[in-house]
N, CA, C and O of each residue as an XYZ file, in Angstrom:
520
protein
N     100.588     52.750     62.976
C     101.468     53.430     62.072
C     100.681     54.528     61.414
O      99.553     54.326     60.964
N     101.304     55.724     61.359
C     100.427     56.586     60.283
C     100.664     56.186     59.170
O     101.588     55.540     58.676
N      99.460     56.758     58.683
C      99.267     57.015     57.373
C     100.472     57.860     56.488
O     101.307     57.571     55.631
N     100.106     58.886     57.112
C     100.817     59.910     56.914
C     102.440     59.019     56.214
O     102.699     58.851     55.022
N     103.126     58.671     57.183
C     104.364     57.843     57.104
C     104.412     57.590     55.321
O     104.997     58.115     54.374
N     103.500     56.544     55.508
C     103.329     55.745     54.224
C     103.381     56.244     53.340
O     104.142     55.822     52.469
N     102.462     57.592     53.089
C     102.462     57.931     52.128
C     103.843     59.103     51.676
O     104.214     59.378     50.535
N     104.364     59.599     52.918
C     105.258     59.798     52.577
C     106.423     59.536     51.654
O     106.973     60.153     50.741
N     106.657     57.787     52.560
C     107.416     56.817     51.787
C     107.289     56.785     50.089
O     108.305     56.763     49.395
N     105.982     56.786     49.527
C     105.729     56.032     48.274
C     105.755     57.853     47.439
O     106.300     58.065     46.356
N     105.175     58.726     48.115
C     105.137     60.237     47.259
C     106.719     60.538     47.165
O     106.988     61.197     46.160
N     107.745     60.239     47.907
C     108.968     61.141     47.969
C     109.963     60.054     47.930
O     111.190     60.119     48.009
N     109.328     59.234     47.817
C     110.612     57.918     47.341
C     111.351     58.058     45.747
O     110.656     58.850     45.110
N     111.977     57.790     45.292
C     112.083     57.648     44.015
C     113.241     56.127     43.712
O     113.926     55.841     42.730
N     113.019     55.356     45.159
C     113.315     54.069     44.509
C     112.272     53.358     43.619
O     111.045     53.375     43.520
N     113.841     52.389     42.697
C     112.690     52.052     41.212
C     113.487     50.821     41.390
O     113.964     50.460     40.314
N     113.784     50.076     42.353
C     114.216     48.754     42.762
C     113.097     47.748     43.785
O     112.288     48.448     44.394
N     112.996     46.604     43.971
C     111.622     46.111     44.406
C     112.601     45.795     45.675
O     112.010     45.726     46.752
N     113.899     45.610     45.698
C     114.414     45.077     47.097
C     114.659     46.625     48.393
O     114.569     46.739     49.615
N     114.889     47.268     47.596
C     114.878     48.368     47.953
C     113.890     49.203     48.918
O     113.927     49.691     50.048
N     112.777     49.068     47.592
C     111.647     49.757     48.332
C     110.568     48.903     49.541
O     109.655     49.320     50.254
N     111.110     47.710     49.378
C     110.374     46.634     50.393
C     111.004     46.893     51.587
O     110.482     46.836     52.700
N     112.707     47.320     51.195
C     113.401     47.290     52.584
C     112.920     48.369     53.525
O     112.896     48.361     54.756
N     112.444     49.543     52.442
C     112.452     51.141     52.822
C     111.100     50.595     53.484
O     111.113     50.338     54.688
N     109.844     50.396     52.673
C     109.129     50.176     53.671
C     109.093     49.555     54.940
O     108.472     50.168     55.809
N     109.443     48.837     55.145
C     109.772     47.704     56.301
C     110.071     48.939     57.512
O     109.323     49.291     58.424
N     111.352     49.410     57.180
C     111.935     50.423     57.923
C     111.206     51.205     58.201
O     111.610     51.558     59.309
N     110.019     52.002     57.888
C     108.863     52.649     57.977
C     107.846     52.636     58.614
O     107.171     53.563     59.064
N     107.701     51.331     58.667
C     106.724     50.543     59.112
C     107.189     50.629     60.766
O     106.500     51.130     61.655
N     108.394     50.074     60.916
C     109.175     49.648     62.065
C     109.243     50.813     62.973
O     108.955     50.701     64.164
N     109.783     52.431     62.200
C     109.843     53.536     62.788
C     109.199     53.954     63.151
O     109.522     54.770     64.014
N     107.510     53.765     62.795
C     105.929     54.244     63.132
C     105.748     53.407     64.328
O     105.355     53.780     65.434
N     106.152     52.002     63.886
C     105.626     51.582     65.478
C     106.603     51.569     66.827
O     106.237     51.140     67.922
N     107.968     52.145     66.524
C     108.477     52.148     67.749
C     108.061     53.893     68.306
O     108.398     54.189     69.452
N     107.402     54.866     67.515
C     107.020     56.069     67.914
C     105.594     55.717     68.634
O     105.097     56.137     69.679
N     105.328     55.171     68.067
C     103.609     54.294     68.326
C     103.996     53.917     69.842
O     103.963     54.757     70.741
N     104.210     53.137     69.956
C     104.846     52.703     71.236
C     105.298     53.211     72.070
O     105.221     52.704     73.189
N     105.955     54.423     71.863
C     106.306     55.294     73.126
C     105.258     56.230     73.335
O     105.261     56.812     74.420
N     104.326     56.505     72.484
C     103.299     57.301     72.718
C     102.489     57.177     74.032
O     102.120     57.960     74.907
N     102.307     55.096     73.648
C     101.360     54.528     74.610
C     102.348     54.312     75.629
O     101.468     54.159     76.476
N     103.167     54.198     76.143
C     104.266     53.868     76.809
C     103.996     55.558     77.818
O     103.551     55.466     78.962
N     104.248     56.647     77.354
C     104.278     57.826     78.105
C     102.540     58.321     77.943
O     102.363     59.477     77.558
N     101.480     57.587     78.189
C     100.236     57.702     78.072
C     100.160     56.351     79.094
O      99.050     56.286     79.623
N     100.760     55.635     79.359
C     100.729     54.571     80.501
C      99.808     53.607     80.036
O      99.067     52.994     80.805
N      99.820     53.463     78.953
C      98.941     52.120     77.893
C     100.093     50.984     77.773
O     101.297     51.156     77.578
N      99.327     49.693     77.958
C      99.877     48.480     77.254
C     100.462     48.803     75.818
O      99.690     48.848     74.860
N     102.147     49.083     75.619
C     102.432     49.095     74.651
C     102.414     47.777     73.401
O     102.716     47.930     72.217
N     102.107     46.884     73.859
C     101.842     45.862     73.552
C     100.907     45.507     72.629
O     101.061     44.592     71.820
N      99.732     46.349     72.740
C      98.349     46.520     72.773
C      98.261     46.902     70.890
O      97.466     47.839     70.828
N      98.647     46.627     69.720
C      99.557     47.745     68.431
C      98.090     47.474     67.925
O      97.911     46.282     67.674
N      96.862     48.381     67.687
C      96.129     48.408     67.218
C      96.480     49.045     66.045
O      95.656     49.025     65.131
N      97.785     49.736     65.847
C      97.773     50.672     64.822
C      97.739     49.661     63.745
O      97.415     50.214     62.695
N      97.914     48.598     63.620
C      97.924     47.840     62.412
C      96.930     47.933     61.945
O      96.870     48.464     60.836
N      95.755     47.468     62.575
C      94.295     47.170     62.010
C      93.712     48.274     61.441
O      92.738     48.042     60.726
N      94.074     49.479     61.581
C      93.520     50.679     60.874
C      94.284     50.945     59.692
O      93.786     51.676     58.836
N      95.381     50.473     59.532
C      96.442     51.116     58.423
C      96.547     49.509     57.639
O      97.659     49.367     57.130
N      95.676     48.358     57.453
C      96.247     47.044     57.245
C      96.085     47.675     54.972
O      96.857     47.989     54.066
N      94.656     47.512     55.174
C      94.365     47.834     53.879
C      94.986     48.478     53.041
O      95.212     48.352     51.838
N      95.417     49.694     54.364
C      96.274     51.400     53.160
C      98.282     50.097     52.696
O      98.803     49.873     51.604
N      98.557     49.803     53.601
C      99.952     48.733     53.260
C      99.560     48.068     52.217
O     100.161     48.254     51.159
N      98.281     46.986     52.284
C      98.184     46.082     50.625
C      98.393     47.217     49.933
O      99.561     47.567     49.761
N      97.517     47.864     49.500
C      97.282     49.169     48.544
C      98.370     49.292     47.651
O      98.303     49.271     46.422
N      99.979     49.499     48.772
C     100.904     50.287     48.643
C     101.290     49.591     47.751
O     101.569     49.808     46.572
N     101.297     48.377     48.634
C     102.077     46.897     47.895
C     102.210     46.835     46.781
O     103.095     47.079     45.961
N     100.812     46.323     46.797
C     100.302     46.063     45.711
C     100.362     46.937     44.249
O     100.370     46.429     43.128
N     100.396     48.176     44.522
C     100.700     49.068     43.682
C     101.807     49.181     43.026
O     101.941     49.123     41.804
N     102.937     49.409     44.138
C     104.347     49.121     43.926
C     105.010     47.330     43.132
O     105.973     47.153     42.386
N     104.104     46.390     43.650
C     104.714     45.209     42.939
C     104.373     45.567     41.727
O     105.278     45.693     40.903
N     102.315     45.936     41.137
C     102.200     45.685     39.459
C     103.141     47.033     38.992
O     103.046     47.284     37.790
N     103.924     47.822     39.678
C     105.113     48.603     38.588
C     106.134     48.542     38.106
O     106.765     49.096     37.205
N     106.375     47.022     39.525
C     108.507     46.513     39.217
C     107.603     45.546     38.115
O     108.193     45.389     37.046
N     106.538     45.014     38.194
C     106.186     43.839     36.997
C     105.986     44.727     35.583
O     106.137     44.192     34.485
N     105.621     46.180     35.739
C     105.437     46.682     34.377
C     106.861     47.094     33.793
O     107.122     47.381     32.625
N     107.757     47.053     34.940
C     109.122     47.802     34.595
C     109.857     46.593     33.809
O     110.751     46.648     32.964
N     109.358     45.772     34.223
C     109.868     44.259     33.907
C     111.152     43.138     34.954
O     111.883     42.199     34.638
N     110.919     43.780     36.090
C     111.339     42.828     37.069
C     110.522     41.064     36.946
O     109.661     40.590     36.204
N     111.125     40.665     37.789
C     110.827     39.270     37.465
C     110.051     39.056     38.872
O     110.921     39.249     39.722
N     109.088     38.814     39.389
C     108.091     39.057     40.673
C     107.918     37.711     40.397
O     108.105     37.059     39.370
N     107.511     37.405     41.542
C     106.599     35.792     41.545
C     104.610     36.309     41.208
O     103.849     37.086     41.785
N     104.482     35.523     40.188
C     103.370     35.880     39.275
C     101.819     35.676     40.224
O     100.707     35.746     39.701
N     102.026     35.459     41.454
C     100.821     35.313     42.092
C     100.804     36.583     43.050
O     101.215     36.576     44.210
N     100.228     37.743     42.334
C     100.669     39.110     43.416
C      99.891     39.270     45.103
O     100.357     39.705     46.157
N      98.695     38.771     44.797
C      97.842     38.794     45.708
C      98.749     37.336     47.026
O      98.716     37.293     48.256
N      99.188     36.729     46.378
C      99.643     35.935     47.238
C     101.116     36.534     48.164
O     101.293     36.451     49.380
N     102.185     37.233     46.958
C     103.200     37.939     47.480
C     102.998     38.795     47.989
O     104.039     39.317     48.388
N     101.541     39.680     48.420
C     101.511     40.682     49.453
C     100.930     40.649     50.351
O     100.588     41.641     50.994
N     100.606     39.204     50.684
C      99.903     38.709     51.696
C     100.860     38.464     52.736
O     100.794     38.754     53.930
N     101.888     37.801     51.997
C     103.295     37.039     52.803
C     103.659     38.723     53.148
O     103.301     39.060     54.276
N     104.137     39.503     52.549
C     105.051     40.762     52.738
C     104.370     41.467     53.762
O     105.007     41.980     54.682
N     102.509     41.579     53.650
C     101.901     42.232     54.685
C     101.704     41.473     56.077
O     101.204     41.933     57.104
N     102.220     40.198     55.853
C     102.042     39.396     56.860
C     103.447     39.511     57.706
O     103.629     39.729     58.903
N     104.156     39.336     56.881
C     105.695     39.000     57.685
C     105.839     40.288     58.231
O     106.139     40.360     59.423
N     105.646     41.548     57.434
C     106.145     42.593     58.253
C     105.306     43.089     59.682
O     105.926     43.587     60.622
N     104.133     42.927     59.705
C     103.276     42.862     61.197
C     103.712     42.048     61.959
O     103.733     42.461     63.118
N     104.219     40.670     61.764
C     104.388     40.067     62.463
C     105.635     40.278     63.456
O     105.788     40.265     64.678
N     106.566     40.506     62.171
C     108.378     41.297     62.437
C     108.111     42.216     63.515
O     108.687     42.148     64.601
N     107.031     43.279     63.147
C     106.820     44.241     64.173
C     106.729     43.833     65.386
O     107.592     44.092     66.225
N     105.288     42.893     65.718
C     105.121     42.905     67.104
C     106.103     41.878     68.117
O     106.199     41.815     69.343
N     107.056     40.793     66.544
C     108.121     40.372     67.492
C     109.426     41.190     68.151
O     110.151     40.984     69.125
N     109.370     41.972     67.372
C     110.252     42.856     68.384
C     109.841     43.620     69.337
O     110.554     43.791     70.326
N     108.372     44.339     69.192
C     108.048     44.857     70.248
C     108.027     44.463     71.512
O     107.894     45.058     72.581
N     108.245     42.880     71.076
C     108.132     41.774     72.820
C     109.903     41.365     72.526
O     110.173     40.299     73.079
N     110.773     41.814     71.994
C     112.508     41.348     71.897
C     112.979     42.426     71.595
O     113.842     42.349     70.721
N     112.668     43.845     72.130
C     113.821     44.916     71.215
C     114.811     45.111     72.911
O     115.854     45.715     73.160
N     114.085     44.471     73.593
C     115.325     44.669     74.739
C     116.533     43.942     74.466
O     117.478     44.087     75.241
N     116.639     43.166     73.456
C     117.854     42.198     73.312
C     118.168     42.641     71.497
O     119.208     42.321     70.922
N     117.326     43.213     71.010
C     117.525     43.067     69.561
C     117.227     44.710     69.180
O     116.077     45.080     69.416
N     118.259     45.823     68.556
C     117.935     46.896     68.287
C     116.709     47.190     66.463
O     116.567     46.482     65.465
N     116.286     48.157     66.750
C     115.323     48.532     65.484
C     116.505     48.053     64.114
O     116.152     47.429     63.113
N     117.689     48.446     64.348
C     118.619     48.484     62.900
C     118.354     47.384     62.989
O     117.416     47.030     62.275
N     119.014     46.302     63.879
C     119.187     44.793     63.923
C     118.151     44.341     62.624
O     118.306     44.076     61.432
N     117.063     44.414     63.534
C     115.566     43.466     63.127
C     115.858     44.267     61.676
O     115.709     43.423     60.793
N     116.168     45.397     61.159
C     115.776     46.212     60.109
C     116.717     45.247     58.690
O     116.497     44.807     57.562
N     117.899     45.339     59.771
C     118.967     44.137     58.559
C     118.570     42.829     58.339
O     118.553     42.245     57.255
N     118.174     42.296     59.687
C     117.451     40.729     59.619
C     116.283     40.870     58.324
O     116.309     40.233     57.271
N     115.073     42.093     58.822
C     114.442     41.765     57.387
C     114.705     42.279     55.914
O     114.035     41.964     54.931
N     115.820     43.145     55.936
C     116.252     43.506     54.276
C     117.321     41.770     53.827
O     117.250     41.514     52.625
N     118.052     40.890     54.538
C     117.726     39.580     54.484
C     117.150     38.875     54.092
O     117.332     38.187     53.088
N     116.322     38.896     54.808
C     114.965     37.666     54.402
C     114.325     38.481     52.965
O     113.875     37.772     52.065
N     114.320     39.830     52.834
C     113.669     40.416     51.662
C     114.970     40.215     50.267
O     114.636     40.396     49.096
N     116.352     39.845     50.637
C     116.680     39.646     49.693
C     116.690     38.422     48.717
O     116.884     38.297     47.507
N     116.354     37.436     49.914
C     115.892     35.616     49.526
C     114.831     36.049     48.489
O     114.834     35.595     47.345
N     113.902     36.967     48.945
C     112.523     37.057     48.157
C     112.932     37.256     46.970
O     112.804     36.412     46.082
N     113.516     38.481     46.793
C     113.637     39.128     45.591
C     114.754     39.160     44.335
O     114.624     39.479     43.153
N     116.158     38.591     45.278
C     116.760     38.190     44.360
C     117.453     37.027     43.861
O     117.511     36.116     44.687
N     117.943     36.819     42.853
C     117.945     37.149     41.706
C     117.504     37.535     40.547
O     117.722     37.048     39.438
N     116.761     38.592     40.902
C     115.674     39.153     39.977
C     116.056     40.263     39.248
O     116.070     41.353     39.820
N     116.345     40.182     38.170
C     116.611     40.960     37.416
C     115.442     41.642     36.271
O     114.414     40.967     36.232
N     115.440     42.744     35.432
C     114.569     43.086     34.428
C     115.037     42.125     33.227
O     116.116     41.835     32.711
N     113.676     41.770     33.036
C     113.834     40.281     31.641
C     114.350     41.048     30.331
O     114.551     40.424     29.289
């Protein structure tokens, strides 16, 4: 995934919702690696192969992490172990990735994209500002 992407996302975003911007990322994430993928795909590489994670893993906590301590300063209601909630979020969404990269013949990018704004709404709501 680029960089680039990311930072896009977080400079020109102006969501100030935590379900929101988890979803937006996700979607981001997802769009980098299905471009990622055709790169190596028309370069005749194992698309399979998603190294892009391991270079971009750190710059995602970062984001996270940044973005959770602001819905907590805004006064959203977060689960109080942050390092733990962006472990799960940086975890699930790599993982989301490379399961579709081995199921998008049966499952489209939107699909998986709704499946995880879903599972991101279990996370996050009923969370309201206290």
């Amino acid at each position: 995934m680029q960089k680039k992407q990311l930072i896009e996302l977080d400079e020109q975003t102006d969501i100030d919702e935590p379900l929101e911007y988890f979803s937006a990322l996700f979607e981001t994430m997802l769009t980098a690696v299905a471009a990622y993928q055709k790169m190596l795909f028309t370069l005749q590489i194992d698309p399979s192969a998603l190294i892009i994670f391991e270079s971009n893993t750190d710059y995602i906590e970062i984001q996270i992490k940044k973005r959770w301590d602001d819905f907590i300063k805004k006064g959203y209601d977060l689960p109080s172990d942050s390092e733990f909630g962006i472990q799960i979020l940086s975890g699930m969404y790599r993982q989301i990735c490379f399961w579709w990269i081995k199921n998008q013949e049966h499952l489209s990018k939107e699909e998986v994209i709704e499946k995880m704004s879903n599972v991101l709404k279990q996370y996050f709501l009923p969370h309201e500002k206290l």
